[in-house]
N, CA, C, O and CB atoms as a CASP TS submission, in Angstrom:
PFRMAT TS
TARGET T0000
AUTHOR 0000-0000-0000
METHOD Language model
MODEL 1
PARENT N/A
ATOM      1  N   UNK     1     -12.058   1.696 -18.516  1.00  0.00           N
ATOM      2  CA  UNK     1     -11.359   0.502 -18.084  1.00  0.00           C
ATOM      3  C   UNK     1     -11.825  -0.672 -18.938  1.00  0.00           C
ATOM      4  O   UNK     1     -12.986  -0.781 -19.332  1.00  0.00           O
ATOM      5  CB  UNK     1     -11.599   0.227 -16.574  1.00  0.00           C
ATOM      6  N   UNK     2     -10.933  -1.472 -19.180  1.00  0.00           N
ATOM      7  CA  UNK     2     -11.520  -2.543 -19.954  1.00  0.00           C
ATOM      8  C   UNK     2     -11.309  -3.663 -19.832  1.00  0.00           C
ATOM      9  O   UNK     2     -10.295  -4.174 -20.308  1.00  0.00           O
ATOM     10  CB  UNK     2     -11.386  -2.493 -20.975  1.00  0.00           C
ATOM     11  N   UNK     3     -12.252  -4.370 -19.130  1.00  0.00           N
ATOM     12  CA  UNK     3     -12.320  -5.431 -18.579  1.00  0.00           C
ATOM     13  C   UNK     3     -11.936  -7.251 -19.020  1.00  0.00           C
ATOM     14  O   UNK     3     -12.169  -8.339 -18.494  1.00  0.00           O
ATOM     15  CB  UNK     3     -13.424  -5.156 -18.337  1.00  0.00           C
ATOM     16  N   UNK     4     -11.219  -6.757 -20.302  1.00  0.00           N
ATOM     17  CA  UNK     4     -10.827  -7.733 -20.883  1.00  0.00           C
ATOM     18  C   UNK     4      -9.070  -7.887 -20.177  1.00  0.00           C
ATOM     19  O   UNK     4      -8.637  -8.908 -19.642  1.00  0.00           O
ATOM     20  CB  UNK     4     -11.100  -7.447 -22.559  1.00  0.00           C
ATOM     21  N   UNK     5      -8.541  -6.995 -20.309  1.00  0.00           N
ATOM     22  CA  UNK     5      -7.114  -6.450 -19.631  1.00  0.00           C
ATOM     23  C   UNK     5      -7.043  -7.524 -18.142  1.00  0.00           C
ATOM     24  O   UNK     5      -7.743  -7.535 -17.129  1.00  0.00           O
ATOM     25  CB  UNK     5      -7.237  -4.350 -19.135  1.00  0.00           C
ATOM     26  N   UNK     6      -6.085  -8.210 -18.491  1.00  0.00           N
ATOM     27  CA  UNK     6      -5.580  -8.806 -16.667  1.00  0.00           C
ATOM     28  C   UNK     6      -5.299  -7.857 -15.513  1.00  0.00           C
ATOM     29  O   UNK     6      -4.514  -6.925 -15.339  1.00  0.00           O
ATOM     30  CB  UNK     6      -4.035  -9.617 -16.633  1.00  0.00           C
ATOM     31  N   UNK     7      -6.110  -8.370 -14.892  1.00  0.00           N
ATOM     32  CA  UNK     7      -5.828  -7.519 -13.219  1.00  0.00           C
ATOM     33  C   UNK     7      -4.320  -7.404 -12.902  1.00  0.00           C
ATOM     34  O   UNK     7      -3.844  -8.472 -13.286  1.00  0.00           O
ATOM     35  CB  UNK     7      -6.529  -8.517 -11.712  1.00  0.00           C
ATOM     36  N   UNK     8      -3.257  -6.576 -12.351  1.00  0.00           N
ATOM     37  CA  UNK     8      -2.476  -6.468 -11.821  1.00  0.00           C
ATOM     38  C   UNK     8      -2.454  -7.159 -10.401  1.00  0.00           C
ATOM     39  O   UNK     8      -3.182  -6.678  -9.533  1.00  0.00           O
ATOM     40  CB  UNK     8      -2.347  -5.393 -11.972  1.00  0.00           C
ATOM     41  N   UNK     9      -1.718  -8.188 -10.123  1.00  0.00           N
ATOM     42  CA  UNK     9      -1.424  -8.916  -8.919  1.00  0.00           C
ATOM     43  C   UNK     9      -0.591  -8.067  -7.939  1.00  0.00           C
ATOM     44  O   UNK     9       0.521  -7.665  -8.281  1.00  0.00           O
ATOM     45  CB  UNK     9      -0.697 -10.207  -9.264  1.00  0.00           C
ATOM     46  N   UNK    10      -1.090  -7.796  -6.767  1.00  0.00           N
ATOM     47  CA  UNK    10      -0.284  -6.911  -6.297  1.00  0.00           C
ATOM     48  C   UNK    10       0.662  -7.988  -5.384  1.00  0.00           C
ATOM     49  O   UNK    10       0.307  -9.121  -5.058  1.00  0.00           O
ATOM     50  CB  UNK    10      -1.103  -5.656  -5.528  1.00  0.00           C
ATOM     51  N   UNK    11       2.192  -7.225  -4.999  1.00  0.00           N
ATOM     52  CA  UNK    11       2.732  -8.346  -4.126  1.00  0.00           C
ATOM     53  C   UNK    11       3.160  -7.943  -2.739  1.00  0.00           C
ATOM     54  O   UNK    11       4.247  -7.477  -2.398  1.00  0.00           O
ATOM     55  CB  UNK    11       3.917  -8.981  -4.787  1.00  0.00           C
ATOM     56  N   UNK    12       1.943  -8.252  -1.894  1.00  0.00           N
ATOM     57  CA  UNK    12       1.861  -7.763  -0.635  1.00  0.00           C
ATOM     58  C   UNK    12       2.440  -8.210   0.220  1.00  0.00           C
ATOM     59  O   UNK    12       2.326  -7.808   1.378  1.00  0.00           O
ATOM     60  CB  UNK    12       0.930  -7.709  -0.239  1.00  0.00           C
ATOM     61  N   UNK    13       3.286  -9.253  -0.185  1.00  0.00           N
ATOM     62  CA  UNK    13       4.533  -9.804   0.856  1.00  0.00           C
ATOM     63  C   UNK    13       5.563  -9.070   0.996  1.00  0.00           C
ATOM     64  O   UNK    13       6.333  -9.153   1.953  1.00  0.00           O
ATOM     65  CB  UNK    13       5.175 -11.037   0.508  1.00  0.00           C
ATOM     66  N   UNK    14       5.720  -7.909  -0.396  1.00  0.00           N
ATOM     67  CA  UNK    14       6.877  -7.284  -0.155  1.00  0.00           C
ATOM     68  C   UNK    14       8.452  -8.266  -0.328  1.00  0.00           C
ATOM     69  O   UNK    14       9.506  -7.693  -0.052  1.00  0.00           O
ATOM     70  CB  UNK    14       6.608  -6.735   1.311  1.00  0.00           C
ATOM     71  N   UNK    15       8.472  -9.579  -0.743  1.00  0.00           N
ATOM     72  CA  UNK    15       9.463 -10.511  -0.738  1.00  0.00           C
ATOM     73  C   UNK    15      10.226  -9.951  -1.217  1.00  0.00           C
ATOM     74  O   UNK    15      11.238 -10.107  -0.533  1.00  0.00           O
ATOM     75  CB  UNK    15       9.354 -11.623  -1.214  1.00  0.00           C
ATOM     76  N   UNK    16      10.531  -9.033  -2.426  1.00  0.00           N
ATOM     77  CA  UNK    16      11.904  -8.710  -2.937  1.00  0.00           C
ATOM     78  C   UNK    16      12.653  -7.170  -2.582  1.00  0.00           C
ATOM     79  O   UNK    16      13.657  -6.638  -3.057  1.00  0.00           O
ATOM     80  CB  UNK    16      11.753  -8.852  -4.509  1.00  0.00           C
ATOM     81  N   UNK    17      11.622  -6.705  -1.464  1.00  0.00           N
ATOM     82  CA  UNK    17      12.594  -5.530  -0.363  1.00  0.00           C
ATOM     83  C   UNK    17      12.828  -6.439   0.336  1.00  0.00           C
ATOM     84  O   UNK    17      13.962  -6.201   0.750  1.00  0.00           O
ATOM     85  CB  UNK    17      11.959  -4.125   0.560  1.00  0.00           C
ATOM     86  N   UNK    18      12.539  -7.240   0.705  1.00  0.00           N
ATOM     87  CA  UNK    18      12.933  -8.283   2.255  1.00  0.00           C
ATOM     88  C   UNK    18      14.558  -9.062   1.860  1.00  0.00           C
ATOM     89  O   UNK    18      15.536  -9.126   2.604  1.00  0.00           O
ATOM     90  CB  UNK    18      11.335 -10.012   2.540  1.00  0.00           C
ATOM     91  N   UNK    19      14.446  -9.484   0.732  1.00  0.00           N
ATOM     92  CA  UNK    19      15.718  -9.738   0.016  1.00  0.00           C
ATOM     93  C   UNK    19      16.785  -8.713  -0.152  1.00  0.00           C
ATOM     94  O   UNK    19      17.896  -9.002   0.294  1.00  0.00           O
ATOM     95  CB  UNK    19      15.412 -10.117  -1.217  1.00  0.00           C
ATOM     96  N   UNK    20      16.664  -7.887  -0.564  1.00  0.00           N
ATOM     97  CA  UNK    20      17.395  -7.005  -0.743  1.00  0.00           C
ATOM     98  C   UNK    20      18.643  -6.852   0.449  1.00  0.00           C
ATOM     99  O   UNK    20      18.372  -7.064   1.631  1.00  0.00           O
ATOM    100  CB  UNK    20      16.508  -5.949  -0.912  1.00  0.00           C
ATOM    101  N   UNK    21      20.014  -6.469   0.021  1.00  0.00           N
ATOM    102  CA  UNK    21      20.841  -6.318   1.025  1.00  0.00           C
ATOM    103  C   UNK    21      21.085  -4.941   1.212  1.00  0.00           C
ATOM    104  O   UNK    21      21.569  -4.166   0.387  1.00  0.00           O
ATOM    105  CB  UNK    21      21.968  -7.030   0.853  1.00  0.00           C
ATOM    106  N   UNK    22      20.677  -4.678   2.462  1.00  0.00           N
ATOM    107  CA  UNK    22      20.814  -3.102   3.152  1.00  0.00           C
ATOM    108  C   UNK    22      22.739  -2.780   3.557  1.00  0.00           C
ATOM    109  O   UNK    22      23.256  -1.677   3.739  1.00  0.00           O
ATOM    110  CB  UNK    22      19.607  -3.122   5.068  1.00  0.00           C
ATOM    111  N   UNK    23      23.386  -4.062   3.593  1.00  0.00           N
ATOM    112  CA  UNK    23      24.576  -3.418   3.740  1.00  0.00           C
ATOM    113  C   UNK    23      25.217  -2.749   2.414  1.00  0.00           C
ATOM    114  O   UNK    23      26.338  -2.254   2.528  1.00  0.00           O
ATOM    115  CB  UNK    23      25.461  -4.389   4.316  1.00  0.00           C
ATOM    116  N   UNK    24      24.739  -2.719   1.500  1.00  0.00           N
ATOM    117  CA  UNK    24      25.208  -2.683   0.205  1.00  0.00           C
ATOM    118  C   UNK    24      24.746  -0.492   0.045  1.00  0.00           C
ATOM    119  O   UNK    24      25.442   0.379  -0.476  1.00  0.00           O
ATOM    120  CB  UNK    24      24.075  -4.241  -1.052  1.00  0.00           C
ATOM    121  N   UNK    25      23.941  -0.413   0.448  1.00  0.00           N
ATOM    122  CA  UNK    25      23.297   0.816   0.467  1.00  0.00           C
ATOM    123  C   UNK    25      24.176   2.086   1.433  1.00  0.00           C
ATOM    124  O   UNK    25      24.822   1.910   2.466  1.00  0.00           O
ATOM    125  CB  UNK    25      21.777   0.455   1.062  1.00  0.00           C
ATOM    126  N   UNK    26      23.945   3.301   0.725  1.00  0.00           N
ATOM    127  CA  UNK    26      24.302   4.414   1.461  1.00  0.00           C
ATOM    128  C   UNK    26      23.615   5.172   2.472  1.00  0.00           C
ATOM    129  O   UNK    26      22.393   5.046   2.387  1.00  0.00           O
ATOM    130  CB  UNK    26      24.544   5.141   0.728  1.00  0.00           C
ATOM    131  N   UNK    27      23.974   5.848   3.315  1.00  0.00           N
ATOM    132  CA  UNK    27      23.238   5.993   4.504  1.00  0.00           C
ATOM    133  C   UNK    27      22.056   7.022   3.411  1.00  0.00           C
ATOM    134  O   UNK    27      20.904   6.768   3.764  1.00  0.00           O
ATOM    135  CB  UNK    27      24.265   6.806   6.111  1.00  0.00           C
ATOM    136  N   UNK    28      22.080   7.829   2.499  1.00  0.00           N
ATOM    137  CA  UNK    28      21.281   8.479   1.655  1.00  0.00           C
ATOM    138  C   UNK    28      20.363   7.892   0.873  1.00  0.00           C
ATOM    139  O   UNK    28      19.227   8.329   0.688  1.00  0.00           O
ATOM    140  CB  UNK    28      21.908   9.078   0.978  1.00  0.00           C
ATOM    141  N   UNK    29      20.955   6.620   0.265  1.00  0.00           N
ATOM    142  CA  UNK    29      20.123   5.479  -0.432  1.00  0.00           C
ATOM    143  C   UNK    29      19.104   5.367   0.907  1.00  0.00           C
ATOM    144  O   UNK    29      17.957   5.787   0.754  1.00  0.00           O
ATOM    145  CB  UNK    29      21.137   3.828  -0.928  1.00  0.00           C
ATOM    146  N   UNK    30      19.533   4.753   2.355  1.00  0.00           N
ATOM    147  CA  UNK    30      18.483   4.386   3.288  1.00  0.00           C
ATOM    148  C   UNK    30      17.765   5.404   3.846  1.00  0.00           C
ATOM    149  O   UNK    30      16.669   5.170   4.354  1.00  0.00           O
ATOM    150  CB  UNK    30      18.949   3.676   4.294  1.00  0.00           C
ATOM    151  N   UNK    31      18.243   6.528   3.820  1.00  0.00           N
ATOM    152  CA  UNK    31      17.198   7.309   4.042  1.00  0.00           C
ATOM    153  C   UNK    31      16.327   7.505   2.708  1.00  0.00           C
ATOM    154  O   UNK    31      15.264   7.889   3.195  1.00  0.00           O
ATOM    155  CB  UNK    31      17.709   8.570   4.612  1.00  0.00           C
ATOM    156  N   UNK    32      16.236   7.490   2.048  1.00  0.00           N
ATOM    157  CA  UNK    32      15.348   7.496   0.672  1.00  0.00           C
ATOM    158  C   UNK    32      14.785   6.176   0.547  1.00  0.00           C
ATOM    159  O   UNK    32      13.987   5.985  -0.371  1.00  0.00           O
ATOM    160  CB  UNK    32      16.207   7.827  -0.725  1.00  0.00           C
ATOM    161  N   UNK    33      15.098   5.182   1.375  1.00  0.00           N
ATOM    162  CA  UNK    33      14.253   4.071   1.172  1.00  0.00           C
ATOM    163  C   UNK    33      13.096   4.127   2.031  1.00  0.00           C
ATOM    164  O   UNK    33      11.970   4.122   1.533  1.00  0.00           O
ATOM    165  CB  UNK    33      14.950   2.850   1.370  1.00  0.00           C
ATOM    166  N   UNK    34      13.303   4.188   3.479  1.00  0.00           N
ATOM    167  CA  UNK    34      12.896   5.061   4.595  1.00  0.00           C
ATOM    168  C   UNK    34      11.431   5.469   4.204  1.00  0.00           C
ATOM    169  O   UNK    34      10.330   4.919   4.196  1.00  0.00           O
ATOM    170  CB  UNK    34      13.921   6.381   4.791  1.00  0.00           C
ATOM    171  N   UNK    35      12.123   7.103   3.778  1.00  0.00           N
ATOM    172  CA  UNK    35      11.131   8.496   3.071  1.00  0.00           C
ATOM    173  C   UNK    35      10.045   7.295   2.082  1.00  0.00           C
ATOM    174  O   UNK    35       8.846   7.439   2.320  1.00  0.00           O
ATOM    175  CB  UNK    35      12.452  10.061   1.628  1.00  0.00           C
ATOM    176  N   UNK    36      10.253   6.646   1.476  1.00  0.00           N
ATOM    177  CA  UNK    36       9.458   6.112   0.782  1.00  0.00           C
ATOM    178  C   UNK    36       8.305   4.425   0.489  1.00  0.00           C
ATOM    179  O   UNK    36       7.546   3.808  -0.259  1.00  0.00           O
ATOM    180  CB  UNK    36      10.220   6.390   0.124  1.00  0.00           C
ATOM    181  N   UNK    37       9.080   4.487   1.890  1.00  0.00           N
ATOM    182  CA  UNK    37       8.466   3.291   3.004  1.00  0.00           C
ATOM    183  C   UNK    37       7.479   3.588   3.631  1.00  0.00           C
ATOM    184  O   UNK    37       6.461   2.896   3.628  1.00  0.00           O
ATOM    185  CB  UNK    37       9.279   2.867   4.092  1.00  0.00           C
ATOM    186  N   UNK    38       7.714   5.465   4.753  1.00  0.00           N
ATOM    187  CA  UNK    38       6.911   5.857   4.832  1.00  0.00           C
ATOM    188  C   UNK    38       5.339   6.376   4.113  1.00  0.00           C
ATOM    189  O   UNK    38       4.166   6.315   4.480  1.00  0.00           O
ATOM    190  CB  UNK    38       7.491   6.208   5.150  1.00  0.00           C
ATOM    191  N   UNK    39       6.057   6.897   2.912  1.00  0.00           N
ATOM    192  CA  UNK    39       4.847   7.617   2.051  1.00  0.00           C
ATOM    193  C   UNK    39       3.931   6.208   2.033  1.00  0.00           C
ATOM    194  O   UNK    39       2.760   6.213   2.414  1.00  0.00           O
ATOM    195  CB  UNK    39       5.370   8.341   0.194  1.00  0.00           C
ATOM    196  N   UNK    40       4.676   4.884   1.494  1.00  0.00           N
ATOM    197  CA  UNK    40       3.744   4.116   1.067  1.00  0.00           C
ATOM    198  C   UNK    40       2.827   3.797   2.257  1.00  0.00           C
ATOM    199  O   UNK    40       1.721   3.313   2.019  1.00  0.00           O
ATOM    200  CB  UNK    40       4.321   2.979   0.417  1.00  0.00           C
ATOM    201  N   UNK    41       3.207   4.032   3.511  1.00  0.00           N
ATOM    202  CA  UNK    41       2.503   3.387   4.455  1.00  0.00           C
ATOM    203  C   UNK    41       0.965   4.656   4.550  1.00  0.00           C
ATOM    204  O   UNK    41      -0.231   4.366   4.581  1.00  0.00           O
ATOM    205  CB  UNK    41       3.668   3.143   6.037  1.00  0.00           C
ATOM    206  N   UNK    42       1.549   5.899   4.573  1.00  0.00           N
ATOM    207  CA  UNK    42       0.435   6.602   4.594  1.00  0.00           C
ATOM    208  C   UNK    42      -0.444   6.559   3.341  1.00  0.00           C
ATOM    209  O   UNK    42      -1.599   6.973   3.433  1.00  0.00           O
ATOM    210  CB  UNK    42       0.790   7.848   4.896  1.00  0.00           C
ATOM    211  N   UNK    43      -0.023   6.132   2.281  1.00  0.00           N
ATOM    212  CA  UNK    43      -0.817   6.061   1.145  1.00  0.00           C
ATOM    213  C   UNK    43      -1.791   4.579   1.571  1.00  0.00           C
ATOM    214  O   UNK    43      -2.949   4.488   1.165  1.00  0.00           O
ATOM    215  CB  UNK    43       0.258   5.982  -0.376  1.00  0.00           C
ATOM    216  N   UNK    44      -1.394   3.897   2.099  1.00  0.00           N
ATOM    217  CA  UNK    44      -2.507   2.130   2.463  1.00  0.00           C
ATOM    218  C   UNK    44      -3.035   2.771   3.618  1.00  0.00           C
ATOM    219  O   UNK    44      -4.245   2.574   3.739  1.00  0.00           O
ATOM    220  CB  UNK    44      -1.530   0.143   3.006  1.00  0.00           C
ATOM    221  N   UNK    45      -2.489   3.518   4.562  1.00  0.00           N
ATOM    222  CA  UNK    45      -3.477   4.370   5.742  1.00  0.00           C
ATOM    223  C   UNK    45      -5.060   5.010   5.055  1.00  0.00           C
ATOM    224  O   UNK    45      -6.243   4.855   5.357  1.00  0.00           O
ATOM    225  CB  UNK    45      -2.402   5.992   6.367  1.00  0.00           C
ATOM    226  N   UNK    46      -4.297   5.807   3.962  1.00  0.00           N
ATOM    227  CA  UNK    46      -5.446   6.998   3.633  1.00  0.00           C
ATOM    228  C   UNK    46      -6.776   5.926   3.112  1.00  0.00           C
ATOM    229  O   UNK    46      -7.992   6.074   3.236  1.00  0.00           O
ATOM    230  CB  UNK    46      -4.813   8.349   2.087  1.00  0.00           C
ATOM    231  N   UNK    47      -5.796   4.571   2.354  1.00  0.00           N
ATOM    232  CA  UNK    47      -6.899   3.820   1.358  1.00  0.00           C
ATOM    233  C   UNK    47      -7.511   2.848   2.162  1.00  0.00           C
ATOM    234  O   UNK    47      -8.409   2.182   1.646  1.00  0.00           O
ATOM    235  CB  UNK    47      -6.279   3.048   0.000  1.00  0.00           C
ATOM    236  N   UNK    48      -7.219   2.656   3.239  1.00  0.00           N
ATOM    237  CA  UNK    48      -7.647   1.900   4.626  1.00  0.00           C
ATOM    238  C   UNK    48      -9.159   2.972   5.106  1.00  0.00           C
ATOM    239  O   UNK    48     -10.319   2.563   5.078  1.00  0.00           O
ATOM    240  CB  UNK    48      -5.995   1.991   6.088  1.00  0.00           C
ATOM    241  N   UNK    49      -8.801   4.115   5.443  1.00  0.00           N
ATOM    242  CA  UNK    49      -9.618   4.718   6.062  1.00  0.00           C
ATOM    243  C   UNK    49     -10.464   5.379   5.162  1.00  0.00           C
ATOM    244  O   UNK    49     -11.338   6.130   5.593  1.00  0.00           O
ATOM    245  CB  UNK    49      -9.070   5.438   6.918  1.00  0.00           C
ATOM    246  N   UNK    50     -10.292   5.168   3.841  1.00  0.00           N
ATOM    247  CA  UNK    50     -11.543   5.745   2.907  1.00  0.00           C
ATOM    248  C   UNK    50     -12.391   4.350   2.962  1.00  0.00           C
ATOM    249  O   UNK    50     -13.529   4.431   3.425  1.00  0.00           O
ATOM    250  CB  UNK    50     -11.056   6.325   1.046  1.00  0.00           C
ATOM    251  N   UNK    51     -11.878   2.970   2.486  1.00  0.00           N
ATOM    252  CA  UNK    51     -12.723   2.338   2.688  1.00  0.00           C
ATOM    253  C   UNK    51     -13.413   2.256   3.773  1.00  0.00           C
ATOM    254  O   UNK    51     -14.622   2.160   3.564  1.00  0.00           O
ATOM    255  CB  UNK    51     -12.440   1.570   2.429  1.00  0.00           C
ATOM    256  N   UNK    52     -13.033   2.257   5.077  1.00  0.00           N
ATOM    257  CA  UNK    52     -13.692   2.394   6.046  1.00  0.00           C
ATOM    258  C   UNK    52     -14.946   3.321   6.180  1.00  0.00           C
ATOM    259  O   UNK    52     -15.998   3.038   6.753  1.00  0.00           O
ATOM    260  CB  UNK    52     -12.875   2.629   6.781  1.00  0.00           C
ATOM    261  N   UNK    53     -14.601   4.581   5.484  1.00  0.00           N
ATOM    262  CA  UNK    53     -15.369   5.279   5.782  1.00  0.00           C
ATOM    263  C   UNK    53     -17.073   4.757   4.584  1.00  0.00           C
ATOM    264  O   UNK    53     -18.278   4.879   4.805  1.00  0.00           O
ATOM    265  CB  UNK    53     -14.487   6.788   5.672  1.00  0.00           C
ATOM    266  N   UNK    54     -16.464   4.317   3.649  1.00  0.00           N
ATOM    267  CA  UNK    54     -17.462   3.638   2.717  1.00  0.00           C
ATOM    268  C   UNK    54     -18.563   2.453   2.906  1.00  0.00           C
ATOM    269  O   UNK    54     -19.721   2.225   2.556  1.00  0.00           O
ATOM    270  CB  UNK    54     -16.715   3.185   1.831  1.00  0.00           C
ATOM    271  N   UNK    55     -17.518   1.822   3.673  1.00  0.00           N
ATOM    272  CA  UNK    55     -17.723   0.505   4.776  1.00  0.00           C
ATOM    273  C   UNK    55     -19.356   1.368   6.100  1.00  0.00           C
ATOM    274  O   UNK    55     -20.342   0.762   6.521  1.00  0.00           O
ATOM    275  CB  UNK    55     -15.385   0.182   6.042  1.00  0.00           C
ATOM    276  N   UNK    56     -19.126   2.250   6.251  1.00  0.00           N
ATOM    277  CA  UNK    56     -19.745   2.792   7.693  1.00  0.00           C
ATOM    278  C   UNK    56     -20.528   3.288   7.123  1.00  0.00           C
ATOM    279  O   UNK    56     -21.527   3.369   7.838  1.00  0.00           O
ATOM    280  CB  UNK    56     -19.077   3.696   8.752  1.00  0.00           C
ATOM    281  N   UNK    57     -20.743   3.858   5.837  1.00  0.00           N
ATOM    282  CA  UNK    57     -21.760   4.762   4.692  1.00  0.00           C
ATOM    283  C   UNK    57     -23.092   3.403   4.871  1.00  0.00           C
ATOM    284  O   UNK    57     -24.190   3.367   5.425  1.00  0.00           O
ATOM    285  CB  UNK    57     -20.805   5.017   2.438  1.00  0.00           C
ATOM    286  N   UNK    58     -22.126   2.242   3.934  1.00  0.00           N
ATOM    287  CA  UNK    58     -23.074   1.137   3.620  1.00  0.00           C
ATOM    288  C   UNK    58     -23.572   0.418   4.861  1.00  0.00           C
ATOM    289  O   UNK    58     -24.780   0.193   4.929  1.00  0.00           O
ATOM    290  CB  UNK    58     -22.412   0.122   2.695  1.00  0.00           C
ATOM    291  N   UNK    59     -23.047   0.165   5.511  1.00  0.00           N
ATOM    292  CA  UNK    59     -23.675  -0.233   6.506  1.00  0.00           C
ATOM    293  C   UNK    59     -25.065   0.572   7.259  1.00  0.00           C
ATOM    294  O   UNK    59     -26.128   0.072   7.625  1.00  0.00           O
ATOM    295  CB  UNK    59     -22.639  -0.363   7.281  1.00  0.00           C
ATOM    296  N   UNK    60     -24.661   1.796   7.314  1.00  0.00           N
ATOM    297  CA  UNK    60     -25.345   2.651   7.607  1.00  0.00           C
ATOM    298  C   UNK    60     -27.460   2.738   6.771  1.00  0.00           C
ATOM    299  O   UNK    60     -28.659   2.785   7.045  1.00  0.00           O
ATOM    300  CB  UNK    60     -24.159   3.783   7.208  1.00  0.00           C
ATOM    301  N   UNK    61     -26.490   2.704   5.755  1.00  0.00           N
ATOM    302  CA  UNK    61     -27.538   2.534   4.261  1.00  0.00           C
ATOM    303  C   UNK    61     -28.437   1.346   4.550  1.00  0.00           C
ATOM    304  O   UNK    61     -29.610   1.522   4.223  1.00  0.00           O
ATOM    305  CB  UNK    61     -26.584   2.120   2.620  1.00  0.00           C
ATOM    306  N   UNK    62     -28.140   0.183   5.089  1.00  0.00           N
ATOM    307  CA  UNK    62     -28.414  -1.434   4.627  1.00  0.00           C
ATOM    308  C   UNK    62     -29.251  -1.427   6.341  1.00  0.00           C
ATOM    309  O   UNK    62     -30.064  -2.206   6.838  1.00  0.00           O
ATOM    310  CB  UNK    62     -26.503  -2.854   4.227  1.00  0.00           C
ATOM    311  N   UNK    63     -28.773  -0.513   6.725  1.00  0.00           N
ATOM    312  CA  UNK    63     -29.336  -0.894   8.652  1.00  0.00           C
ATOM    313  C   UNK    63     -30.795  -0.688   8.749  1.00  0.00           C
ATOM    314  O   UNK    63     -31.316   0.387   8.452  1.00  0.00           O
ATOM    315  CB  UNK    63     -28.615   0.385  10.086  1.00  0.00           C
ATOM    316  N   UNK    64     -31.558  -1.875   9.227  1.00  0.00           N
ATOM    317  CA  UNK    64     -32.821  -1.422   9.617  1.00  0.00           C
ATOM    318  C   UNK    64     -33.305  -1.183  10.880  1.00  0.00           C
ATOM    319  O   UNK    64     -34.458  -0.781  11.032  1.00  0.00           O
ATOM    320  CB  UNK    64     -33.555  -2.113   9.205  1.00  0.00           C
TER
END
């Protein structure tokens, strides 16, 4: 990794699905938006609960 490289800003507002017009879409388009609404949610679940679990390591570590 090279730390000269700009960080990627992530955009956690989500503002330009929120924009987006759903009447414009096929019931197949929305289910594929859906399917992939979901995945993302379990993908910030899994990265939620690894930190956590890293979170409970260190703490663990640091406890006197």
């Amino acid at each position: 990794m090279d730390f000269d490289e700009p960080q990627e800003t992530p955009d956690l507002t989500l503002k330009s699905l929120k924009k987006q017009d759903l009447s414009t879409l096929s019931v197949d388009d929305l289910e594929e938006r859906i399917a992939s609404l979901k995945a993302e949610i379990a993908r910030c679940e899994a990265a939620l609960g690894a930190r956590g679990s890293t979170r409970a390591a260190a703490e663990k570590m640091f406890k006197i």
